[in-house]
C-alpha positions in Angstrom: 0.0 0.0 0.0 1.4 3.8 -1.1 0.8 6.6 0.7 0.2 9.5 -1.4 0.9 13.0 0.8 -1.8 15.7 0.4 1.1 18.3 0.3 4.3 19.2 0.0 6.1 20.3 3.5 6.5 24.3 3.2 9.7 25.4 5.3 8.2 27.5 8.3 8.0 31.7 7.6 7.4 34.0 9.7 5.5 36.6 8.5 6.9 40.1 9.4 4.8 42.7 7.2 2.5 43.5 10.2 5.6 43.8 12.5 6.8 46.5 10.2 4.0 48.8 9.9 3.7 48.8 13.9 7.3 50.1 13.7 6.9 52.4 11.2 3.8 54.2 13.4 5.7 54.3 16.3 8.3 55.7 14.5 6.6 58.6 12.6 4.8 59.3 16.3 7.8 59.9 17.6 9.2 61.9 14.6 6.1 63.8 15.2 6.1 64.3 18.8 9.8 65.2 18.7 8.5 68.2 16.8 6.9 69.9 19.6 9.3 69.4 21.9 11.4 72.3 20.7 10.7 75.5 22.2 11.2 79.0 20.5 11.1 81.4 23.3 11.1 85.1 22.9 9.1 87.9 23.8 6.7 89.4 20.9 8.6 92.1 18.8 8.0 93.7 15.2 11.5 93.6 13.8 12.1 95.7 11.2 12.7 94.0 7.6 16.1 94.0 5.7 17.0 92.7 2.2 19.8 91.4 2.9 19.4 89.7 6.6 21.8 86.9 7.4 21.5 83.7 9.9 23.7 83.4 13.0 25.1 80.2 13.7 26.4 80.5 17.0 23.7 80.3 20.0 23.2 84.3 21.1 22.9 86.5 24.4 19.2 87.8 23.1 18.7 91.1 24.0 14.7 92.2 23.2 13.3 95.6 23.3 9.7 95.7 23.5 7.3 98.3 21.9 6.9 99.7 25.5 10.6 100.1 25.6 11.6 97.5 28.1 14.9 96.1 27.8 15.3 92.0 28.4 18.5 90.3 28.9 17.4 86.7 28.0 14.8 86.6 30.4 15.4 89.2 32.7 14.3 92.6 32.3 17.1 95.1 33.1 17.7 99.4 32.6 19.8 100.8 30.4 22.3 101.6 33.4 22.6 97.5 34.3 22.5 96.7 30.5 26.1 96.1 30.2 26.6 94.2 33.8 24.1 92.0 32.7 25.1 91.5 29.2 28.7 90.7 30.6 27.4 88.0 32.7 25.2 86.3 30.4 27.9 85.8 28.1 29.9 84.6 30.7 27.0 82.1 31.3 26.5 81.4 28.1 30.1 81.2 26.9 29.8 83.2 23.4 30.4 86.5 22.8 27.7 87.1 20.3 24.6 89.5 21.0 21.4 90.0 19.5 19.7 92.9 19.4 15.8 91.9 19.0 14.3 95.9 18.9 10.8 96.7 18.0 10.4 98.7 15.2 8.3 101.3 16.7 11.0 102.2 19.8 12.5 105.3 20.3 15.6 105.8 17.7 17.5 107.2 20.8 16.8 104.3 23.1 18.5 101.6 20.4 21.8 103.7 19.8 21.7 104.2 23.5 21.5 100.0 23.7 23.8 99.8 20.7 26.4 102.2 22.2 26.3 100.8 25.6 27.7 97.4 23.9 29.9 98.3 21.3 31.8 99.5 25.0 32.0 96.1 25.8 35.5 94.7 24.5 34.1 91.3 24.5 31.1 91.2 22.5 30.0 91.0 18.6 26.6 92.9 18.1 24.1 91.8 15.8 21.0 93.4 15.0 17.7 91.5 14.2 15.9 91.8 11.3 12.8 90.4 9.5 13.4 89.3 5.5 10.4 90.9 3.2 10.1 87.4 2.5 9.5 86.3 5.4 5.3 87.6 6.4 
């Protein structure tokens, strides 16, 4: 007596399609969520616009002038009279010697060669001004 066999033997597989769409989700969630995590803090200012504006690449002391006129040091508002102590130490702090004026376009003309003045003093520190491309809405 023959036995015929109903089927071939298959070698065992392990299917892996499903495996790899759960990865790719939990991938692009956290490519996604990672987005959010970066913060862009600043205090609200109209800069003024400038054709040819360029990109810093080294991490900045941030100086904002407000519409109001305040003066902030990072994030801690300061007079024109402390503007170069505290400029001094928050570059200490942060350990560069680049600062970024962030004035609104409606202050006082005095008041930001006052700033400007007051820094160019300081032997330690490159000044740069912020400015708004007219591409940029």
């Amino acid at each position: 007596m023959k036995f015929i066999e109903d089927e071939p033997d298959l070698p065992a597989q392990i299917n892996i399609v499903s495996m790899i769409d759960v990865i790719f989700t939990i991938l692009a969630f956290f490519i996604i969520s990672s987005l959010f995590l970066s913060r862009n803090e600043g205090l609200p200012v109209n800069l003024p616009q400038a054709d040819r504006a360029e990109i810093q690449e080294a991490t900045p002391v941030a100086i904002t002038v407000t519409a109001d006129s305040t003066i902030w040091v990072g994030n801690t508002v300061v007079d024109l009279d402390a503007l170069q102590t505290e400029v001094r130490r928050a570059t200490e702090l942060a350990d560069t010697d680049l600062v970024v004026l962030n004035a609104d376009a409606s202050i006082r003309h005095g008041l930001a060669i006052a700033i400007i003045d007051r820094l160019r003093s300081l032997d330690h520190v490159r000044l740069a001004i912020a400015t708004q491309s007219e591409t940029t809405p």
